[in-house]
N, C-alpha and C positions, 0 to 999 in steps of 0.2 A: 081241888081241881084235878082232872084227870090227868095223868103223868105224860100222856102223850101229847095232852093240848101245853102243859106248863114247857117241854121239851120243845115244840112249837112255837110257845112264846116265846120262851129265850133266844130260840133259833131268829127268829124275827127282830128282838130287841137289838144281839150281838149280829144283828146285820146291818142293820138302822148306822152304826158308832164304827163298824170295821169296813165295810164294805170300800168307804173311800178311803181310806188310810193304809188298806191294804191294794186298795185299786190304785193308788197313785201313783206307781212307777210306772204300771200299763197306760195309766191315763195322760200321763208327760212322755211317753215312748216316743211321739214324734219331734215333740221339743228338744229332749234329750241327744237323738239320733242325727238331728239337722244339726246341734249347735256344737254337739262333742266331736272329735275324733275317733274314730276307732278303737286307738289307744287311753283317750283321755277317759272311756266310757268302761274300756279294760279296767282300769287302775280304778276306776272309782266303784267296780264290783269287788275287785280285791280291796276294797276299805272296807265295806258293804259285809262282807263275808268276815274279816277277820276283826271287825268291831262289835259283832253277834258271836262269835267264839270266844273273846275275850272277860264281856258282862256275867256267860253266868262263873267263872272264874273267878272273878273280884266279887260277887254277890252269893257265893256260896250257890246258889240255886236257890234261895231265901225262897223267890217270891212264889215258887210253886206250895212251899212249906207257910208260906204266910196264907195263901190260898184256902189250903186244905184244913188248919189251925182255926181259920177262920171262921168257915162252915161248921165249927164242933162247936164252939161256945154262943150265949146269947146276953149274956150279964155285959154291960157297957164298959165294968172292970175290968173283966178278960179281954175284951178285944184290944181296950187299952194296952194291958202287958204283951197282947200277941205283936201288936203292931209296932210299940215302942220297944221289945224287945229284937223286933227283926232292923228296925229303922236304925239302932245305934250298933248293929252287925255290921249293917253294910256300911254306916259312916266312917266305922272302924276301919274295914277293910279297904274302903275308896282313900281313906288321907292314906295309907300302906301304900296304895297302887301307884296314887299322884305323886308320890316321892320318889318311888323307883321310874316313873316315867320320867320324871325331871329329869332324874339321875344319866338318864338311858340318851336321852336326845341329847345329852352335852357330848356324847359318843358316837353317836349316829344320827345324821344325818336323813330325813324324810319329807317327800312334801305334807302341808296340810297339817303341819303337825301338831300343833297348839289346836286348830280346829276339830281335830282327834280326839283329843283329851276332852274340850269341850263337849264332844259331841257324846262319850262315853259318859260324862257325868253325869248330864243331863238327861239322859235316855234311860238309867241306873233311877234317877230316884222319880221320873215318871212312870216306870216300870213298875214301883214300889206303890206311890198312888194310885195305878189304874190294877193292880192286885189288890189291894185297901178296899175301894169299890167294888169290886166284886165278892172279895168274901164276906163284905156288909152286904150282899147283894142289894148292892143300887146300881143294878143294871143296867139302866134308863139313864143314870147321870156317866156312866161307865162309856157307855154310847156315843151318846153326846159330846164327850172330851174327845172320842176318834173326829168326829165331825169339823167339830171347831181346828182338830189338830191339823186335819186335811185341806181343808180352806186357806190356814194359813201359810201350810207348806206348800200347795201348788199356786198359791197368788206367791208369796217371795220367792220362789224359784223360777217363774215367771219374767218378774222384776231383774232379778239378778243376773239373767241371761239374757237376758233379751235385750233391755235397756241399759245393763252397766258391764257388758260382754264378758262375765265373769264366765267358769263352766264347774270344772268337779268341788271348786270353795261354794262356788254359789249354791249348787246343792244342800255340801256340808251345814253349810247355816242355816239354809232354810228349815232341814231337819233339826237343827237345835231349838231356833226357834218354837216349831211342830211341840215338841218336848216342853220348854220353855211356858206356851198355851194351855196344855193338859194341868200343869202342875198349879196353874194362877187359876183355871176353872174348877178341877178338883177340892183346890183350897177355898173356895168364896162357895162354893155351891155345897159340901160336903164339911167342911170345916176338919179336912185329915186333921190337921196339926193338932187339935185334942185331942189326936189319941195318940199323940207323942209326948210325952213326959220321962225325962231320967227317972225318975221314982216308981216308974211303973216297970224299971227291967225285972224280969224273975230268972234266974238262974237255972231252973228246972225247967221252964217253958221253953228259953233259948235253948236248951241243950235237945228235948226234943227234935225243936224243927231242926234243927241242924243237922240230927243225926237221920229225919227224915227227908234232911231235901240233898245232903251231901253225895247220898247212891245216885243224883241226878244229877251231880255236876259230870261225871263220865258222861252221860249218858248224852247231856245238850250237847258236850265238847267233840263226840265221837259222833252225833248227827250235824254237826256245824265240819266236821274233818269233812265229811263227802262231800262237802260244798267247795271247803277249803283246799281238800287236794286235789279236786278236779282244776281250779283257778291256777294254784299257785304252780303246779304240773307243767297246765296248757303255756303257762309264761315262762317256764324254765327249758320246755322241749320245742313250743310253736312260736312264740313271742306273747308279747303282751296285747296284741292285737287279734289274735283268737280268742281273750279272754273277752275283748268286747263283745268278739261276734256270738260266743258260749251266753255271758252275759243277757244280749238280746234273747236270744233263745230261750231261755230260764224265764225270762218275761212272760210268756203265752202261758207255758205249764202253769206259772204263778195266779191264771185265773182260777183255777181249778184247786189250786193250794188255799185261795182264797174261802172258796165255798168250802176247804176240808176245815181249814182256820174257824169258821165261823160255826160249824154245825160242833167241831172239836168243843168248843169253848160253852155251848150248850149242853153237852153230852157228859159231859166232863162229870157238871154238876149232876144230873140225873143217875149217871152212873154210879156215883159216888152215893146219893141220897136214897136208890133201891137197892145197895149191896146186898142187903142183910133182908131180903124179900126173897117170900117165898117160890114165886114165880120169876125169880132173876135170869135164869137159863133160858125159859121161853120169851121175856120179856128181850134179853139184850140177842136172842136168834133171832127175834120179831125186826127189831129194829135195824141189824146188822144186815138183813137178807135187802129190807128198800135201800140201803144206805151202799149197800156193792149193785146193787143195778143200775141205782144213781148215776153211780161213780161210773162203771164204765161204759153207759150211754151219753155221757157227760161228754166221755174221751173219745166217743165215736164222732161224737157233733165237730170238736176240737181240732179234730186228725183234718177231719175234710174241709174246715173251713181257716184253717192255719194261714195259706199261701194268699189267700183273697184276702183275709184280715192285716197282714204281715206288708204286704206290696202296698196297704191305704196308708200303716201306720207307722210304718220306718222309713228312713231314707235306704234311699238307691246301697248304698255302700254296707249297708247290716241284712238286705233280702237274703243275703244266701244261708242267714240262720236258719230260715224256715226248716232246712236238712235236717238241721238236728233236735226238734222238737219234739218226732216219736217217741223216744226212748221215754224221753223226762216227763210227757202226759204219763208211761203206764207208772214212772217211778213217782210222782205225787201222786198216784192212786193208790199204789201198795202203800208210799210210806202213810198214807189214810187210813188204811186199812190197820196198820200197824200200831197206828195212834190208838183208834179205839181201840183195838187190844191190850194195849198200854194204858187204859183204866184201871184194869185190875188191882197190876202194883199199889194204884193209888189212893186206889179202893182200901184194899187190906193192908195196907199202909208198910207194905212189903215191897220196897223201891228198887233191892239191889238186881233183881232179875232186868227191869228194864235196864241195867246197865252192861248185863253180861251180855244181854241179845244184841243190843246198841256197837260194844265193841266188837263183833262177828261181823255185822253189817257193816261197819269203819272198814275194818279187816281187807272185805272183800272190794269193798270201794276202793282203797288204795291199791291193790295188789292188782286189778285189772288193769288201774290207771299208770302205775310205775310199766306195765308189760306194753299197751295195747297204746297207749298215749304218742310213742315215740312212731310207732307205725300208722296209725289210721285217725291220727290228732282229734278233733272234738269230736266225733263221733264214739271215739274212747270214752270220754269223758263222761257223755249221754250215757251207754250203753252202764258202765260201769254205776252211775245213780241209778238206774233200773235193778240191776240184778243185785245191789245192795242191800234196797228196799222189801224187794220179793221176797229175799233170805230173815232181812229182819220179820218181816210178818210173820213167813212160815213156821220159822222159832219163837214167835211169840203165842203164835196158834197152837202151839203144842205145849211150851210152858205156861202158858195161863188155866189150862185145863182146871190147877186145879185150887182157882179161883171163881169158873166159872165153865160152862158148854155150848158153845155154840154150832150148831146143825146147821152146815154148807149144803143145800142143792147141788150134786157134783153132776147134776145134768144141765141144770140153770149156769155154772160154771163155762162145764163148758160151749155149751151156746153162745155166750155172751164173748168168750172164748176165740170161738170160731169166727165171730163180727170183729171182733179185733182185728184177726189176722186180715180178713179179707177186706178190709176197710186201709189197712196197713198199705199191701201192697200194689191195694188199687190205687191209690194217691202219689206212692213214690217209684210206681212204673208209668200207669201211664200217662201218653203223650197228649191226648186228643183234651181238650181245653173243656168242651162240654162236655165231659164224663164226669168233670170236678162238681157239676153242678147237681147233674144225678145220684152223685153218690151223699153229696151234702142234703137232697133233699130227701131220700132214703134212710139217713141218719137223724135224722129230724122227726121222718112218719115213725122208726122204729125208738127215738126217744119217746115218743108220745106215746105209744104204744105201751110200752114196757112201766112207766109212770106215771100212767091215768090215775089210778088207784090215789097214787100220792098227790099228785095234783088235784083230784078230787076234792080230796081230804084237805087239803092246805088251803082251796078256796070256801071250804066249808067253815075251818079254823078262824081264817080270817073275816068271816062273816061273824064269825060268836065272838071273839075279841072287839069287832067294831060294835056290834049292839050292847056285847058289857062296859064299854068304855062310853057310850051315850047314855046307859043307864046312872 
């Protein structure tokens, strides 16, 4: 099959299984909004953020190294030892973790804090199954455990809130549960558990991935710190009730994080599977150039329809997030931009670069937010994950060179560039209520404009996947 249409497929499959599982915080935004506090919705991003900093920490970053370990072997033996050799890593490491947590809360005092731990287990080794799945590329069953996970996480958060007035526990469990779903579907549909066996650890094997996935534990922990210092900042300088409203606001970009999540998790493999082709320079320019027009026609649509979207789907007391939206649409496009560049590493199996770039980009993230946080509060915070991001890419744009070449349009730049700006300052100047409407339908014609070609093509695609799948 043509590389473009299989890119396509995947793209399609890993949308089918993510789409609502990543969509779910967007899609409980008004549940959330109405039944939390300000504060309560604060504090449960600061779990949110420092339970995603924590995982690849206690998990080594296994599961990228289970990943790519994956896709190299095809003997049912090997995958055994990959899987069984990662599977008693992390069990390893999690009874280490769960000791010293015990240890910890007999000292300090937290809410939610049993349901912490819970939630960090369970998340750790569905983590490790839906990495399983995919590097056996069963895609389709990969999917589907998003699906199921989603269902059950927005029906019992639902429940939990609404009819047993629970608020940031109720959450916490439902997301266990979520967890809890993937691991009994993976197991009955996939049968992981054969390819766990003590017998099957190799010593040689484990040391590999470890020493391939170890240059990414920086690298998660230093792209989880911009998250992490802009929260924990905003509640040390502003209170904890900025960090809601921050919170909210990271919501919107998170649609757009979404589509990067999902084309990422395609790309990955492609990328990975034509390193070693001879056309890889034209082929990853080919792809890289619809994938930044995408992106920032995506963020044009975004920009102008923020405050209309924002006012249906929060309560009254989180609208004034919509401020601080800008920044964080362009910084989930760069850190997009950045991801795919960050194949390479994983390509040539030469991981430490994504880690040097990773902490410059930490770097600068804290250092705008320790300065600017105290004076111009979330707006710091935004501004600071923007120019984090920018920096991460443009250093990765230069260090991957020489992995690979990619040919930017610096006139296509900056056009696209220029829609930014003026798209920017039309929204957050002015005042006249119908301007919002012209500029969002403007944004709309010049999306379609700019990605005919690809929409073309994707309706085309999915005409040949539908008549290969009746065949």
């Amino acid at each position: 099959m043509d590389r473009n249409k299989i890119l396509l497929k995947n793209i399609i499959t890993y949308a089918l299984g993510n789409f609502g599982s990543k969509f779910i915080g967007f899609i409980l935004l008004p549940l959330y909004t109405h039944y939390l506090s300000v504060s309560d919705y604060g504090y449960l991003g600061l779990i949110s953020v420092s339970v995603s900093f924590i995982i690849p920490i206690i998990t080594f970053q296994i599961f990228d190294g289970l990943y790519r370990f994956l896709l190299g072997v095809d003997s049912i033996e090997e995958r055994k030892k990959v899987i069984s050799s990662c599977f008693f890593k992390i069990l390893k490491n999690l009874i280490i973790f769960n000791l010293l947590y015990l240890l910890l809360i007999l000292f300090v005092n937290f809410k939610y804090q049993f349901l912490i731990l819970l939630q960090i287990n369970f998340s750790i080794f569905a983590g490790l199954f839906l990495q399983s799945a995919r590097g056996l590329k069963k895609n389709i069953k990969y999917s589907l455990s998003g699906v199921i996970s989603t269902i059950v996480v927005s029906s019992i958060s639902i429940i939990l809130i609404v009819f047993y007035k629970m608020k940031v526990d109720g959450i916490i469990i439902a997301q266990i549960f979520g967890s809890i779903s993937v691991l009994i579907y993976l197991s009955l549909t996939l049968d992981i558990i054969k390819y766990i066996n003590i017998k099957y650890l190799d010593s040689k094997i484990s040391k590999s991935i470890i020493k391939y996935s170890i240059p990414l534990i920086p690298n998660v922990m230093c792209w989880w710190i911009m998250n992490l210092s802009d929260r924990y900042m905003l509640s040390f300088f502003k209170g904890i009730e900025s960090v809601g409203i921050y919170t909210v606001a990271n919501k919107f970009p998170s649609l757009l994080m979404l589509v990067n999540s999902i084309f990422y998790l395609a790309w990955q493999e492609n990328a990975i599977t034509n390193y070693k082709a001879k056309d890889k320079n034209q082929y990853y320019t080919n792809i890289f150039k619809v994938f930044m027009v995408l992106e920032f026609t995506t963020v044009f649509v975004l920009i102008t329809s923020t405050k209309f979207i924002m006012n249906i789907m929060v309560d009254a007391k989180f609208f004034i997030a919509w401020k601080y939206t800008l920044f964080l649409y362009f910084g989930a496009m760069f850190s997009a931009f950045s991801s795919f560049y960050g194949t390479g590493y994983q390509s040539s199996k030469e991981t430490m670069g994504a880690f040097t770039t990773t902490i410059f980009g930490a770097s600068i993230n804290i250092l705008i937010n320790l300065i600017f946080i105290p004076i111009i509060g979330i707006q710091a915070a935004s501004l600071s994950t923007m120019l984090a991001f920018l920096s991460l890419w443009l250093m990765r744009l230069i260090q991957t060179k020489k992995y690979f070449t990619i040919r930017i349009s610096l006139k296509q730049l900056l056009l696209l560039a220029m829609f930014s700006i003026m798209f920017s300052i039309s929204i957050y100047i002015t005042k006249i209520s119908y301007l919002n409407e012209v500029f969002f339908l403007f944004s709309i014609i010049l999306f379609l404009i700019y990605n005919k070609s690809l929409i073309t093509k994707g309706v085309s695609y999915g005409k040949y996947f539908a008549n290969s799948r009746k065949k």
